[in-house]
PAZAPA-4460 file (N, C-alpha, C; in steps of 0.05 Angstrom, whole numbers, plus 32768, in hexadecimal, padded with zeros to 4 digits):
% residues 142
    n_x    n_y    n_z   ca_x   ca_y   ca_z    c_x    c_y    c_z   seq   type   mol
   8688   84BC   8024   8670   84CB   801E   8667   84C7   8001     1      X     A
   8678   84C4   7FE7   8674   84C0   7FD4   8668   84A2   7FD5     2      X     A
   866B   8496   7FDF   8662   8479   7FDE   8644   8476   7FE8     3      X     A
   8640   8486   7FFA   8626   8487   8002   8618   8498   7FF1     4      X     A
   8619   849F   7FDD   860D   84B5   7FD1   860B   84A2   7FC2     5      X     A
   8616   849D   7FB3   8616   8484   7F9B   85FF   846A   7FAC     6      X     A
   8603   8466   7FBB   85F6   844A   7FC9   85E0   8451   7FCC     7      X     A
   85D7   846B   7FD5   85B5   8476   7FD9   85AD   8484   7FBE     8      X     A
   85C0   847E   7FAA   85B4   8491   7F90   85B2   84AB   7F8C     9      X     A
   85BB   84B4   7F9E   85BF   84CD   7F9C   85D4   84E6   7F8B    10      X     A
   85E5   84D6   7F84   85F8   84DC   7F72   85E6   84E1   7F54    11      X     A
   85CB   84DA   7F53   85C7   84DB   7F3B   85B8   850A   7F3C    12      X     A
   85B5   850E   7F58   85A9   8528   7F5F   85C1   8535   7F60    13      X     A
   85DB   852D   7F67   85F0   8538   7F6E   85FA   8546   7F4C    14      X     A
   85ED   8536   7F3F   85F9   853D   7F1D   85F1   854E   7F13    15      X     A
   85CF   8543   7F18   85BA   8561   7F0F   85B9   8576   7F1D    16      X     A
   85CB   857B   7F2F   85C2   8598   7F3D   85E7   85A1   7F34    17      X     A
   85F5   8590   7F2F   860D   859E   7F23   8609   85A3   7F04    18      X     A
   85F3   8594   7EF8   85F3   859E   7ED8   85E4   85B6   7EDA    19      X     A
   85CD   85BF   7EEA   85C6   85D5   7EF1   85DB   85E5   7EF4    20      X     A
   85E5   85E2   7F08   8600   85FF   7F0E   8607   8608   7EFE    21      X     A
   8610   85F5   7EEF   8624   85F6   7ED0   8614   860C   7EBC    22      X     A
   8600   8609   7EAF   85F0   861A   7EA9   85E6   862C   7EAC    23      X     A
   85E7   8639   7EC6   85E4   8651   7ED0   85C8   865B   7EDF    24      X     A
   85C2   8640   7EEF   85AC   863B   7F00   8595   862B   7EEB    25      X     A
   857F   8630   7EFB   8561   8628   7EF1   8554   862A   7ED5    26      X     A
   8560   864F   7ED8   8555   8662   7EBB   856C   8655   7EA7    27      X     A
   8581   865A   7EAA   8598   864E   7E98   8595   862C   7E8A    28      X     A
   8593   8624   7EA0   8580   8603   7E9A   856D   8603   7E89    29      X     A
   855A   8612   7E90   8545   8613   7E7B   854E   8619   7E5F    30      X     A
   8564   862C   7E5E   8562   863F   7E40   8578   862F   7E36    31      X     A
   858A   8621   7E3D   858E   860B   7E2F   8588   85F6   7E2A    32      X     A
   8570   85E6   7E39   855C   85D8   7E2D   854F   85DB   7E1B    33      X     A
   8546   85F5   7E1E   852F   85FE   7E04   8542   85FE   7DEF    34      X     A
   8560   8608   7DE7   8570   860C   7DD3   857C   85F0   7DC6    35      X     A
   8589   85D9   7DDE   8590   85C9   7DD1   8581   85B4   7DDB    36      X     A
   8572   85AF   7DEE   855D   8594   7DE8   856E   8585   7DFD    37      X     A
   857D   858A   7E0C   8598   8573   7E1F   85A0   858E   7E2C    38      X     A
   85A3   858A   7E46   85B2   8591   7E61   85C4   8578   7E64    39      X     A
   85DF   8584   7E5E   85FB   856F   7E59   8613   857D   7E6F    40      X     A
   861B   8583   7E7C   8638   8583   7E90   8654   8575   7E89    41      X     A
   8660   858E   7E86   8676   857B   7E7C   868A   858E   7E78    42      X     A
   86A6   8592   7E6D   86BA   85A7   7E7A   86BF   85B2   7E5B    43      X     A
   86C4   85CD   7E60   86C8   85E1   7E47   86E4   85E0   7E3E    44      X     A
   86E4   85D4   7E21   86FE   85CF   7E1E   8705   85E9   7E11    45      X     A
   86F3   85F3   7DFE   86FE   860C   7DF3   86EA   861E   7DDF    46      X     A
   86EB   8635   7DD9   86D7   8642   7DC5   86D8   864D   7DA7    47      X     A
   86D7   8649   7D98   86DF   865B   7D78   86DA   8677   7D7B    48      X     A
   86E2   8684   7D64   86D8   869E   7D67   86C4   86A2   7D61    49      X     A
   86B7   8692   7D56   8698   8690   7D53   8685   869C   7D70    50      X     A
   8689   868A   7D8B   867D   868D   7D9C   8673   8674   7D9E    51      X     A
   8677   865F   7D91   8671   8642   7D9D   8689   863D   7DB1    52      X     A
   8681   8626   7DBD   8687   861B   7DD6   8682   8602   7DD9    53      X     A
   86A3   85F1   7DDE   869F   85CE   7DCD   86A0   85C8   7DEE    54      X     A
   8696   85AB   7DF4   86A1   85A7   7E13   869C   8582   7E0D    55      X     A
   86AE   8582   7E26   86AD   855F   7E2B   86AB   8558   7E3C    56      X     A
   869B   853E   7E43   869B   852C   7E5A   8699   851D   7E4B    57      X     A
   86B6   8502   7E58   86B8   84EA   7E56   86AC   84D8   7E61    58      X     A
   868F   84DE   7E79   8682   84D0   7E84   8675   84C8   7E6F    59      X     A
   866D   84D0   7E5C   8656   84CE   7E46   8665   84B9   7E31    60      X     A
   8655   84AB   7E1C   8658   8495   7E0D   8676   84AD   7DFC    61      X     A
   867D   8498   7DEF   8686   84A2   7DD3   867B   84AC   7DC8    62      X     A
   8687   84C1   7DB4   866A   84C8   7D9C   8657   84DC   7DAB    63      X     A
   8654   84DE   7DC8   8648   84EE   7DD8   8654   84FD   7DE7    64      X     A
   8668   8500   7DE5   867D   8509   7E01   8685   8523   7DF4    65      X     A
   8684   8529   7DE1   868B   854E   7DD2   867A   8554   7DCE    66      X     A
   8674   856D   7DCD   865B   8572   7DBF   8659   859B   7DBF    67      X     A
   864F   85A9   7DB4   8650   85C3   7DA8   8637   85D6   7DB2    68      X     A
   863A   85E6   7DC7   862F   85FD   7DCF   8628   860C   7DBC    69      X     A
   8615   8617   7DA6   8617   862C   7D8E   8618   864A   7D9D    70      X     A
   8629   8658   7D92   8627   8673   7D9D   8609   8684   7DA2    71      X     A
   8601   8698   7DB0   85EB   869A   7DB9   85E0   86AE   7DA6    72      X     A
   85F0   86C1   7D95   85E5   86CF   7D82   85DB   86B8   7D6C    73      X     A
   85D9   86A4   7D65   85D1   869C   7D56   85B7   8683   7D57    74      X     A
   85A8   868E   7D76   8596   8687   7D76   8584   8670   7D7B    75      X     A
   8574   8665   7D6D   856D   8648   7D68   8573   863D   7D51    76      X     A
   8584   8650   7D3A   8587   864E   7D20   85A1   8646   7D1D    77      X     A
   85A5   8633   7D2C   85C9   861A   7D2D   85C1   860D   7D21    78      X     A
   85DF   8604   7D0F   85E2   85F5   7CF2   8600   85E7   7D00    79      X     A
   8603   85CD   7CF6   8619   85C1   7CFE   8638   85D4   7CEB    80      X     A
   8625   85DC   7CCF   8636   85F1   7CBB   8649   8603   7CDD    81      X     A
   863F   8609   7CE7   864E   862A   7CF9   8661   861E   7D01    82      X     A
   8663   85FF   7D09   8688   85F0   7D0F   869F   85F4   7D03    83      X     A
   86B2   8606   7D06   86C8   860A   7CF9   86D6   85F0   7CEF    84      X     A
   86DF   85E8   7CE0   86F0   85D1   7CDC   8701   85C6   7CF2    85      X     A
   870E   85D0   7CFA   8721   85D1   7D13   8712   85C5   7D29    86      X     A
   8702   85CF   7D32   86E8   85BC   7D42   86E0   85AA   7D39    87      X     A
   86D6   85A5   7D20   86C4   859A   7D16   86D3   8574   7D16    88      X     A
   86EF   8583   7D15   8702   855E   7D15   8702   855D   7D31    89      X     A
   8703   8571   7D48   8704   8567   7D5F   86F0   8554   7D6D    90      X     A
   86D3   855E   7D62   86BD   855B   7D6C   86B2   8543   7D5B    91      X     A
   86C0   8535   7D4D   86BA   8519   7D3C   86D5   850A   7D37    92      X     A
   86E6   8508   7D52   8703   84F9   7D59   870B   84EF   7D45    93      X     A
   871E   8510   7D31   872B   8509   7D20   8742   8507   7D30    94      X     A
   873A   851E   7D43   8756   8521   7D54   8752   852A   7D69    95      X     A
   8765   8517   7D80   8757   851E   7D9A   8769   8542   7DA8    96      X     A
   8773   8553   7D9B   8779   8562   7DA9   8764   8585   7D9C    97      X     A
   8759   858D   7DAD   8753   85A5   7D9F   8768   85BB   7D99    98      X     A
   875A   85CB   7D83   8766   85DD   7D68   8777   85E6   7D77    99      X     A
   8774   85F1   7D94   8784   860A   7DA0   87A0   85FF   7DA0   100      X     A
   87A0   85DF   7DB1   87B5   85CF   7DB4   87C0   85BD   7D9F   101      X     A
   87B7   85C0   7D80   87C3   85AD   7D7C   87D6   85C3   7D68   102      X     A
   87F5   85B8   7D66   8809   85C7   7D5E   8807   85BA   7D3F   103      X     A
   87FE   85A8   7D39   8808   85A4   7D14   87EE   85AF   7D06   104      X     A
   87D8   85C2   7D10   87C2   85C7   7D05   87D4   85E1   7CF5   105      X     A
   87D3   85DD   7CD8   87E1   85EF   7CC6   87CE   8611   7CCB   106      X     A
   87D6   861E   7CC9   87C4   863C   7CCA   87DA   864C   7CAF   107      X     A
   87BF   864D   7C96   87DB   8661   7C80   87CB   8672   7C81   108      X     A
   87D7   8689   7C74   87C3   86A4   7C70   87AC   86A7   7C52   109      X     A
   87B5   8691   7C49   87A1   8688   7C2C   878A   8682   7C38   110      X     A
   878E   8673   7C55   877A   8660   7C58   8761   8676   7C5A   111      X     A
   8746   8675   7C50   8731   867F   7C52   8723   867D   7C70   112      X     A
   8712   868F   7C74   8707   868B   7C90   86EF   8679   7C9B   113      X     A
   86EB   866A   7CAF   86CE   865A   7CA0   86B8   8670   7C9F   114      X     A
   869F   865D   7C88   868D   8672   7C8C   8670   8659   7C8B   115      X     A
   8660   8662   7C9A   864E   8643   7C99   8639   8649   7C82   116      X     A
   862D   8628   7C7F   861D   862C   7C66   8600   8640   7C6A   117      X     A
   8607   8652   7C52   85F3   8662   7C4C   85D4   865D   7C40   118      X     A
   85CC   8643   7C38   85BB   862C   7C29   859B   8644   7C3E   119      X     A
   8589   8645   7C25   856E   864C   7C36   856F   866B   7C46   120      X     A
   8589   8678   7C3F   8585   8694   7C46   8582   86AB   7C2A   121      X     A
   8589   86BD   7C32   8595   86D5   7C1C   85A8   86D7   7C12   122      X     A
   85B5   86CA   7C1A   85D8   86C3   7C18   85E2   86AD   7C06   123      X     A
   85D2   86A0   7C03   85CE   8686   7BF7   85DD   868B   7BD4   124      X     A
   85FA   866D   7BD5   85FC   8674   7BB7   85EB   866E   7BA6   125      X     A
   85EC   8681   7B99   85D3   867D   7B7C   85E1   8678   7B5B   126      X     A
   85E8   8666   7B51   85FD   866A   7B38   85F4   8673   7B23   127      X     A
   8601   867E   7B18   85EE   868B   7AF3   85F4   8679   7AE6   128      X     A
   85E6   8679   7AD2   85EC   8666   7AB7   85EF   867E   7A9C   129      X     A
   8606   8678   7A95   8611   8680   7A7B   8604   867B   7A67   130      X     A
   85F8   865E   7A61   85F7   8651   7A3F   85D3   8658   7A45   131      X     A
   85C8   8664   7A29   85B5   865D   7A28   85A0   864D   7A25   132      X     A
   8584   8659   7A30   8572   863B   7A3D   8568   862D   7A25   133      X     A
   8568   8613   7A2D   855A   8601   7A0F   853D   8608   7A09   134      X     A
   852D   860E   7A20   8511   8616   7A12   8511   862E   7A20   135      X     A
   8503   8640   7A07   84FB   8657   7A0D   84EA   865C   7A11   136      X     A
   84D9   8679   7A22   84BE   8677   7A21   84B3   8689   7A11   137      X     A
   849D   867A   7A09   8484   8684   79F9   8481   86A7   79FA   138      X     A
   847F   86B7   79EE   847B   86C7   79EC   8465   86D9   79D5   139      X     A
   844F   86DE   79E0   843B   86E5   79CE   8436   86FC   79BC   140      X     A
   8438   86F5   79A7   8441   8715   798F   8426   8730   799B   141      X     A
   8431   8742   79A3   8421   8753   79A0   8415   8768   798B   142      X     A
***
């Protein structure tokens, strides 16, 4: 049966109505189109505490085959910054096992938590300067 599906082309409908499923029908299809621009299928390997969601298919090229769900509280306003480190080597084959499974990923209690870049918000670092400025401004005697 697979062979005939493949031979009449049909295996190519058999994909798109399972990347539909995957998504959570029609409406789901859509709202991740509108969010990431690609309706992609492919198996959930695991989530941060963030609320992203990494997944793979090895049908897809290299370089294509991982790729990052952004959690849904944050909108259309995804930054590659919200990748934890720990992901961030999975998802650019530093290393092929994810964070959950791999046993030499060090965890100390120094270690800081991630936090993504703040650049263009309110949040944003702003540094002071100590030494005073070389030109001053004009100021008119009253």
């Amino acid at each position: 049966m697979a062979n005939l599906t493949k031979l009449l082309g049909l295996d190519k409908f058999v994909t798109l109505f399972r990347t539909i499923r995957d998504h959570g029908g029609i409406i789901g299809s859509f709202k991740t189109l509108y969010r990431v621009d690609e309706l992609k299928s492919g198996t959930l390997v695991g989530e941060d505490k963030y609320g992203n969601r990494y997944y793979e298919n090895n049908m897809h090229f290299i370089g294509r085959n991982r790729w990052v769900i952004y959690a849904d509280k944050v909108g259309l306003n995804y930054d590659g910054s919200q990748v934890p480190p720990e992901w961030f080597g999975w998802l650019h084959y530093k290393t092929d096992l994810p964070p959950h499974e791999d046993p030499s990923r060090p965890k100390y209690k120094w270690m800081m938590d991630h936090q993504q870049n703040m650049s263009g918000t309110d949040q944003a670092y702003m540094p002071y300067s100590t030494t005073r400025p070389k030109i001053e401004p004009w100021r008119p005697s009253q």
